[in-house]
C-alpha atoms as one frame of an Amber mdcrd trajectory, in Angstrom:
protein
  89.895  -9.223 110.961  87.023 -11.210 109.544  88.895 -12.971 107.157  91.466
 -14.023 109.463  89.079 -15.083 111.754  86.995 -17.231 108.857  90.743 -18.367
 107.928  91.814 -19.535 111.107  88.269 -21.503 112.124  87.567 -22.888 108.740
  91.223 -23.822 107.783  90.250 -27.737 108.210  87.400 -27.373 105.735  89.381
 -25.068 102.957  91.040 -26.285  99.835  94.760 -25.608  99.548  93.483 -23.202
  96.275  91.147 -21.016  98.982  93.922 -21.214 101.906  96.411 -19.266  99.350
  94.468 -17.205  98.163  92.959 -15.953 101.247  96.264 -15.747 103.062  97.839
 -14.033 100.106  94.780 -11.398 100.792  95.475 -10.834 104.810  98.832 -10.407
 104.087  98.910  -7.941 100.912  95.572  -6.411 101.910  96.465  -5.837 105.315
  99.407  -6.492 106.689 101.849  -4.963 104.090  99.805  -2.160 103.931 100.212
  -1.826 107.632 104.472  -1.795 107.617 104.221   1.692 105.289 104.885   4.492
 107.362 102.393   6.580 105.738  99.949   4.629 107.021 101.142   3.128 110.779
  99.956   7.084 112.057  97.876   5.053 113.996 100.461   3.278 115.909 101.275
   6.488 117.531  97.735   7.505 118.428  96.090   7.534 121.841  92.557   6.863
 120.902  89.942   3.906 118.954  92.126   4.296 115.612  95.457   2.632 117.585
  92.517   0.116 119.104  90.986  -0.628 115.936  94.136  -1.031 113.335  96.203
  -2.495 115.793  93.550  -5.290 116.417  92.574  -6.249 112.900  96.528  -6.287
 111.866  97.110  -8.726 114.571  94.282 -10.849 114.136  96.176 -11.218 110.418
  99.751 -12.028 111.600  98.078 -14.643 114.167  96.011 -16.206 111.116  99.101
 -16.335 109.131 101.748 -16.760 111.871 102.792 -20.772 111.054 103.822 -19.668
 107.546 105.602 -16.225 108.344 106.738 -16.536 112.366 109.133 -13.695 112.230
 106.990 -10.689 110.453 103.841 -11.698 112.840 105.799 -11.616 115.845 106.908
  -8.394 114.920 103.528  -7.060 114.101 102.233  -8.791 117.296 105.264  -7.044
 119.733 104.422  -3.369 118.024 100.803  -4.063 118.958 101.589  -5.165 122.399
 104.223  -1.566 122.750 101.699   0.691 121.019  97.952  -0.473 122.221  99.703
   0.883 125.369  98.870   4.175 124.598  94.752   4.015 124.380  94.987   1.734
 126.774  96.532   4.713 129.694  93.900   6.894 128.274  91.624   4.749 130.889
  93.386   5.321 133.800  93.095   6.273 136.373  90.009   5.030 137.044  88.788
   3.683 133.947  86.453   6.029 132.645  86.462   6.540 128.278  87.949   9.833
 126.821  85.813   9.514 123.580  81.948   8.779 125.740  79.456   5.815 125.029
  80.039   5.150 121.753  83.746   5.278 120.744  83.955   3.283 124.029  81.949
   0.208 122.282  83.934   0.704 119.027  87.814   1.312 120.376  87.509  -0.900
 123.598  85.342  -4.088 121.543  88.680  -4.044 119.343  90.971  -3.715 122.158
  89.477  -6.394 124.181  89.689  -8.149 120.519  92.932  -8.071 120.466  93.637
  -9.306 124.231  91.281 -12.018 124.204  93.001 -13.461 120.863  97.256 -13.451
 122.348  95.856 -14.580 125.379  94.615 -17.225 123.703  97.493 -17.517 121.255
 100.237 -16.581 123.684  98.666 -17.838 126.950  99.546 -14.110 128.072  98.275
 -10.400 127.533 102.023  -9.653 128.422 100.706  -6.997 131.051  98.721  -4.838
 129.710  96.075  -5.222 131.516  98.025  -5.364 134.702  99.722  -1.813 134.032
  96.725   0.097 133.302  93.639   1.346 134.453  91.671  -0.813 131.632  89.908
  -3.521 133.348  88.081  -0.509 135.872  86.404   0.685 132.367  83.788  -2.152
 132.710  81.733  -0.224 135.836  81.784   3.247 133.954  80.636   1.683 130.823
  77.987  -0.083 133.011  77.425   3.172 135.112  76.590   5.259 131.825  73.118
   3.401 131.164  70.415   5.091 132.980  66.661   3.377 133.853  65.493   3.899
 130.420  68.363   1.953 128.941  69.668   4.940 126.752  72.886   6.111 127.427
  74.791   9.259 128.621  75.272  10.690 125.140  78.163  13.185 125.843  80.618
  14.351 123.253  80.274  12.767 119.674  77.896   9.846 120.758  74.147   8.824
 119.374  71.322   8.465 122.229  70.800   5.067 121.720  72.326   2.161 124.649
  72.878  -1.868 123.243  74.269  -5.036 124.257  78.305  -4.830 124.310  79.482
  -7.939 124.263  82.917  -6.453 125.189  81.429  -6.728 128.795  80.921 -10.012
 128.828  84.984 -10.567 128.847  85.182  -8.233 131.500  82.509  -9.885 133.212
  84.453 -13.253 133.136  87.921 -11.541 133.418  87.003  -9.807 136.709  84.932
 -12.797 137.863  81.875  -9.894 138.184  78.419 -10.974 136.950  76.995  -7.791
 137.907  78.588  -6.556 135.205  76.561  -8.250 132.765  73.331  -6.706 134.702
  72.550  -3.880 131.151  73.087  -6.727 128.659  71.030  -9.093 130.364  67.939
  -6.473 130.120  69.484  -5.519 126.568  69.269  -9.116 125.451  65.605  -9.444
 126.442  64.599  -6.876 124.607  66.577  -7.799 121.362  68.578  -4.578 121.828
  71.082  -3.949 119.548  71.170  -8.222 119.023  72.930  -8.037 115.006  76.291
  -6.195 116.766  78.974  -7.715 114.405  80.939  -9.108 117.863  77.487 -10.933
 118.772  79.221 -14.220 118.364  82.099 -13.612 120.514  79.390 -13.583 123.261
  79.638 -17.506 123.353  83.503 -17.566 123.738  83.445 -14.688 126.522  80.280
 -15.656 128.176  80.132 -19.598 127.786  80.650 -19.896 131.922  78.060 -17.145
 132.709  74.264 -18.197 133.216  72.659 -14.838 132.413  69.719 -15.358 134.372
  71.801 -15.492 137.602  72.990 -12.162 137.061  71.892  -9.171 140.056  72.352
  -5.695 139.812  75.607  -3.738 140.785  75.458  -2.619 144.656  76.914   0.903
 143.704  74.630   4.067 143.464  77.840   5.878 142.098  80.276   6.161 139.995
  82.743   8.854 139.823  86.477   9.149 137.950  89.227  11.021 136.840  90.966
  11.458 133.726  91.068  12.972 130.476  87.068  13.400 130.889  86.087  12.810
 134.129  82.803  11.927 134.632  79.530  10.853 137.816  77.108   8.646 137.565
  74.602   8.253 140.065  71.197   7.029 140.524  68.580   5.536 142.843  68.135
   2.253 142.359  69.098  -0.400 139.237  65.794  -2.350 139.031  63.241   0.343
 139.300  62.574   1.865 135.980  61.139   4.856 137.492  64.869   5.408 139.661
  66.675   9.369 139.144  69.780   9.102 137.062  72.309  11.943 136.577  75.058
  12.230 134.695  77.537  14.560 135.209  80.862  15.526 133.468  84.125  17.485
 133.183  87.247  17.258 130.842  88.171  19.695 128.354  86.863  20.452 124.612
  90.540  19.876 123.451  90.236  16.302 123.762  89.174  13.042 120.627  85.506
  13.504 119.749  84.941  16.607 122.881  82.165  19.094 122.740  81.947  22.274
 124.691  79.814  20.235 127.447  82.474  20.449 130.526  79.525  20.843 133.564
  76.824  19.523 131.271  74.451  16.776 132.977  71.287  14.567 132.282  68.684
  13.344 134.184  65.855  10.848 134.382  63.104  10.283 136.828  59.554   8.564
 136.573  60.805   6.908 133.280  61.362  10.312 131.191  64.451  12.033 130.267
  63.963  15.530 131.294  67.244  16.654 131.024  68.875  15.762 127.528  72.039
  16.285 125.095  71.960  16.367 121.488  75.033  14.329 121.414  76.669  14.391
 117.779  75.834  15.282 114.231  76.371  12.855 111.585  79.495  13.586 110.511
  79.332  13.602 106.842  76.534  15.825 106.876  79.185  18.810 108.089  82.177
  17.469 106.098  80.045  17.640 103.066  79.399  21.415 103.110  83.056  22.240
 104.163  83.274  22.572 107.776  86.540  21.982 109.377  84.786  19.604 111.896
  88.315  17.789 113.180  90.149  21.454 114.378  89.523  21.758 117.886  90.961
  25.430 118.268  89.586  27.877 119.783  88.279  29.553 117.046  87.315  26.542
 114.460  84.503  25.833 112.430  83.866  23.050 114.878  82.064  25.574 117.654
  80.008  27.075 115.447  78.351  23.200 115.131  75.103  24.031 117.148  75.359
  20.762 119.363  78.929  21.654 119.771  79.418  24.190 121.849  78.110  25.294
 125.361  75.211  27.537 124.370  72.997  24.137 123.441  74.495  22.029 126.506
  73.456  21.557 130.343  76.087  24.131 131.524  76.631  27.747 131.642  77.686
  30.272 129.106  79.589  33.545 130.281  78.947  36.719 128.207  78.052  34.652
 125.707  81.306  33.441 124.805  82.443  29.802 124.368  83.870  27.952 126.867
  88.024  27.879 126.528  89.586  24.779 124.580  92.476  23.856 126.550  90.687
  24.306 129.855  90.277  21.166 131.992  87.341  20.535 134.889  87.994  17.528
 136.916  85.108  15.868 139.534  86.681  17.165 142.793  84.592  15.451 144.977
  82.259  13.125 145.106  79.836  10.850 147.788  77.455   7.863 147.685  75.919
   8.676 150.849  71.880   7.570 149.951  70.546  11.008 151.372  72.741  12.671
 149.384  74.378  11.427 146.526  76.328  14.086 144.870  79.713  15.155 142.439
  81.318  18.501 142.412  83.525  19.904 139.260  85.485  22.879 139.631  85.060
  24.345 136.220  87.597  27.795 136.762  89.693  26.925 133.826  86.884  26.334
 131.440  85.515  29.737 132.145  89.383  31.386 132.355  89.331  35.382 131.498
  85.492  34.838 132.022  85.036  34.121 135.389  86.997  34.410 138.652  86.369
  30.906 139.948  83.333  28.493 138.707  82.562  25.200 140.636  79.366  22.958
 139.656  77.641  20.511 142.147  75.235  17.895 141.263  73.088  16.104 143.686
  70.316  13.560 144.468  68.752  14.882 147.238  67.110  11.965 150.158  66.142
   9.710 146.957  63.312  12.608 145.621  64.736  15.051 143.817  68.021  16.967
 142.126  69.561  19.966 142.765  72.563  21.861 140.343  74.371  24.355 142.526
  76.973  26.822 140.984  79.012  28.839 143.057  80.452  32.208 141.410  83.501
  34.691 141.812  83.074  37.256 138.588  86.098  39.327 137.395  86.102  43.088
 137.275  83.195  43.510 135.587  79.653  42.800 135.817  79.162  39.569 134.215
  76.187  37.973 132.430  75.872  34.307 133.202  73.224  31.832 131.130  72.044
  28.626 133.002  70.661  26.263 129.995  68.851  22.988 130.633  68.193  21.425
 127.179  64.796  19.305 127.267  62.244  16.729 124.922  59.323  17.733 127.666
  56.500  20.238 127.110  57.867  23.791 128.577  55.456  25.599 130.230  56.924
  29.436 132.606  54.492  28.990 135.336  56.487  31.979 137.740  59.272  34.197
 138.092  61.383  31.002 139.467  59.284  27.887 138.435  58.853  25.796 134.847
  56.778  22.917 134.227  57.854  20.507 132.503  55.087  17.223 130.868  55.855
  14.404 128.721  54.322  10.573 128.418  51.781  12.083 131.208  54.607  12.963
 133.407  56.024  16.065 135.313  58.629  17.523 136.580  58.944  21.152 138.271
  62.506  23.367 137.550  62.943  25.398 140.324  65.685  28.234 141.334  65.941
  28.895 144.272  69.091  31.120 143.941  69.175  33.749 142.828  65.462  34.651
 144.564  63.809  35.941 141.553  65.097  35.491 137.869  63.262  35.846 134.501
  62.958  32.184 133.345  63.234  31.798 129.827  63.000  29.355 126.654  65.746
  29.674 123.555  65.233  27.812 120.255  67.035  24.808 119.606  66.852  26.164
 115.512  69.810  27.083 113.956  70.879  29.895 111.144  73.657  27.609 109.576
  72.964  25.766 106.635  74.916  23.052 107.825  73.414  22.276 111.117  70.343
  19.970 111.253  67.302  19.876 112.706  66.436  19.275 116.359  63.170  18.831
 116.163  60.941  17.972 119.501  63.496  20.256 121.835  63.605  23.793 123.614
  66.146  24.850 125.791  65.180  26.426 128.997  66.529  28.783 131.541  67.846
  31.993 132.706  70.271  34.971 132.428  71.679  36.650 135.573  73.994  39.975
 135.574  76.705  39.486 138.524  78.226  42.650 139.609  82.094  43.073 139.430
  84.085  41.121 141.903  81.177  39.389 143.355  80.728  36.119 144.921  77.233
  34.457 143.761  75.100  31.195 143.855  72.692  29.807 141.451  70.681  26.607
 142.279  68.118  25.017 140.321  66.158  22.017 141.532  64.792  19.315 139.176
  61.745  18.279 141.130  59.699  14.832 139.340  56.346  14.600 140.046  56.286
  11.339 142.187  58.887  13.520 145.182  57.283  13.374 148.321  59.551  16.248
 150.449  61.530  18.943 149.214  63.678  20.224 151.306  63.843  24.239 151.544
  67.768  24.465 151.971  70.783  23.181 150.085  73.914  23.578 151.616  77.366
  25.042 150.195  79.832  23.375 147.688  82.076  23.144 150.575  79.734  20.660
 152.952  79.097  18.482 150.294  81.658  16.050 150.263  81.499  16.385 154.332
């Protein structure tokens, strides 16, 4: 992609020696390479690989089009069939399979690729208009909390950075608000040497950053392969409550054993974190089979893989099923109570009766994480786990205090009445695992008699709430 790029703007100012030579390289480098079947896997593929290939072999056959019109059209009209396929992974309401990161790498490239036919072609010959693609600029916006770190679900590092992706959607769906993390992101230098930096001069050249105001919506909730809600308090105070909140499955690109996992911020402090991913080479190197997603691979035996280290609950200690799927099944932006549900049954199948999460802001102050349990024939150990950064400190049968940066926040249950709070260490026995240094996950273990409907709610109370109120209601009122 480079080259062609550096080919097609410099053209004027290259000898006829350089022009051949470089064109001979796009097309024997990359393009011929490309038309072997052994390696056009990618053409078939739903996630950033179809994105990324597809992209840098087009940018090629446009570079190169004049002197061989036929094979680049080809090469362009398999792009346009094929990119179809990441790009329905969006729908249906544009939130990203893969989380933060892979959204940055595999959507950059896509929006690569449409920027340059539309250009070319004067047309993205529909795919934008047949998918859910262009709604994926509010949940990448939506997944920055106050502290300008992202929601680091599934394989994803912590840290957030300008995209200047979003400055095309910005300008596409005539939406500065869009551009409201970048604009903070570019005042702080964040993330300022990303290798599409320059591209935010083509996208943005109509947008005066300064202009730009914050989004108007508190929430942000969607479907899909992982469904996900985002909600917070307010977009210009740095001190607002974020939470994070997903579903999807384990089965899918990149997935960890997080479906019901959460984070949260208030007063400027992540209290509730995720490790997010391991550096892959790191595994590969000592021979786990890190890419099987089974229910029985290597892969869950990663410690920041599987459900034991996330936000969620474990049943019986067992790992949460593969090929189950937890959608958000309901959601509101009402200020007093901003809130998502997930029913999480299938995760939990042969474990647990029925399973449904709810995650709440409650009148601006405070969050509350109610579960609501039907056990099988059995009694049934359930483990609430809350992974923190913060200072841990059991101060009663139902209360933890948590301190960092001068800071509290109090973890609460409420349900079940009395429970033995407890910490678990965040160190590992495998070799292969690494160190998560700085981190202690907290909770506690409840046994649930045999066929037995239960509740377990936990508030997450920051220092600066004012009123807490004493009751939360059902699952059931929530989206009322």
């Amino acid at each position: 992609m480079a080259l062609s790029i550096g080919y097609d703007w410099l053209y004027p100012s290259l000898d006829i020696a350089s022009r051949q030579k470089i064109r001979t390289a796009i097309l024997e480098k990359g393009i011929d390479p490309s038309l072997n079947t052994k390696n056009a896997w990618y053409l078939t593929a739903t996630h950033n690989w179809n994105q990324v290939c597809n992209a840098g072999i087009s940018f090629g056959a446009l570079a190169i089009y004049e002197d061989l019109p036929e094979l680049s059209k080809s090469i362009i009209d398999k792009a346009v069939e094929t990119m179809q396929l990441p790009m329905n992974d969006y729908a249906p309401d544009g939130a990203y399979p893969e989380g933060y990161s892979y959204w940055e790498y595999g959507t950059s490239f896509n929006v690569l690729f449409l920027s340059a036919i539309e250009k070319v072609f004067g047309t993205d010959f529909g795919l934008t208009a047949s998918s859910a693609f262009l709604k994926t600029a509010a949940y990448q916006e939506h997944m920055t909390g106050p502290m300008s770190i992202c929601f680091n679900y599934a394989d994803c590092g912590l840290g957030g950075g300008l995209s200047p992706a979003m400055f095309w959607f910005s300008s596409k769906l005539n939406d500065p608000s869009l551009l409201w993390n970048e604009k903070a992101y570019l005042a702080k230098n964040i993330r300022a040497n990303d290798r599409i930096l320059p591209a935010i001069m083509i996208w943005g050249r109509d947008i005066k950053i300064s202009n730009v105001q914050p989004p108007k919506e508190i929430l942000w909730a969607g479907q899909g392969v992982t469904p996900v809600a985002l909600m917070r308090t307010s977009w210009s105070n740095p001190n607002a409550i974020y939470v994070g909140f997903k579903g999807g499955s384990a089965s899918s690109n990149h997935a960890h054993m997080d479906a019901g996992s959460f984070i949260m911020e208030a007063d400027g402090i992540r209290w509730a974190s995720d490790f997010g991913s391991q550096d892959y080479n790191s595994l590969e190197s000592k021979g786990v089979d890190l890419w099987n997603r089974s229910q029985n691979s290597q892969r869950w035996q990663v410690f920041r893989y599987n459900n034991l280290a996330h936000n969620t609950l474990t049943v019986d200690n067992q790992l949460q099923i593969v090929e189950g799927y937890a959608d958000i099944r309901s959601s509101s932006s009402s200020p007093a109570f901003i809130n998502a549900t997930s029913d999480l049954s299938k995760i939990y199948k042969g474990q647990l009766a029925e399973c449904v999460r709810g995650v709440a802001i409650v009148n601006q102050q405070y969050v509350v994480v109610r579960d609501e349990l039907k056990t099988l024939s059995k009694e049934t150990t359930v483990r609430w786990t809350m992974l923190t950064t913060a200072d841990v400190k059991i101060t009663g049968n139902n209360t933890i205090e948590l301190k960092k940066d001068g800071k509290k926040l109090k973890l609460e249950v409420s349900e079940p009445a009395k429970v033995a709070l407890k910490t678990w260490s965040t160190v590992s026995a495998n070799d292969f695992d690494v160190a998560n240094p700085g981190t202690t996950l907290i909770g506690f273990e409840v046994k649930i008699p045999a066929n037995t409907t239960a509740a377990l709610l936990v508030k997450l109370i920051p220092q600066s709430a004012k009123k807490v109120a004493s009751k939360t209601p059902e699952l059931a009122q929530w989206s009322k």
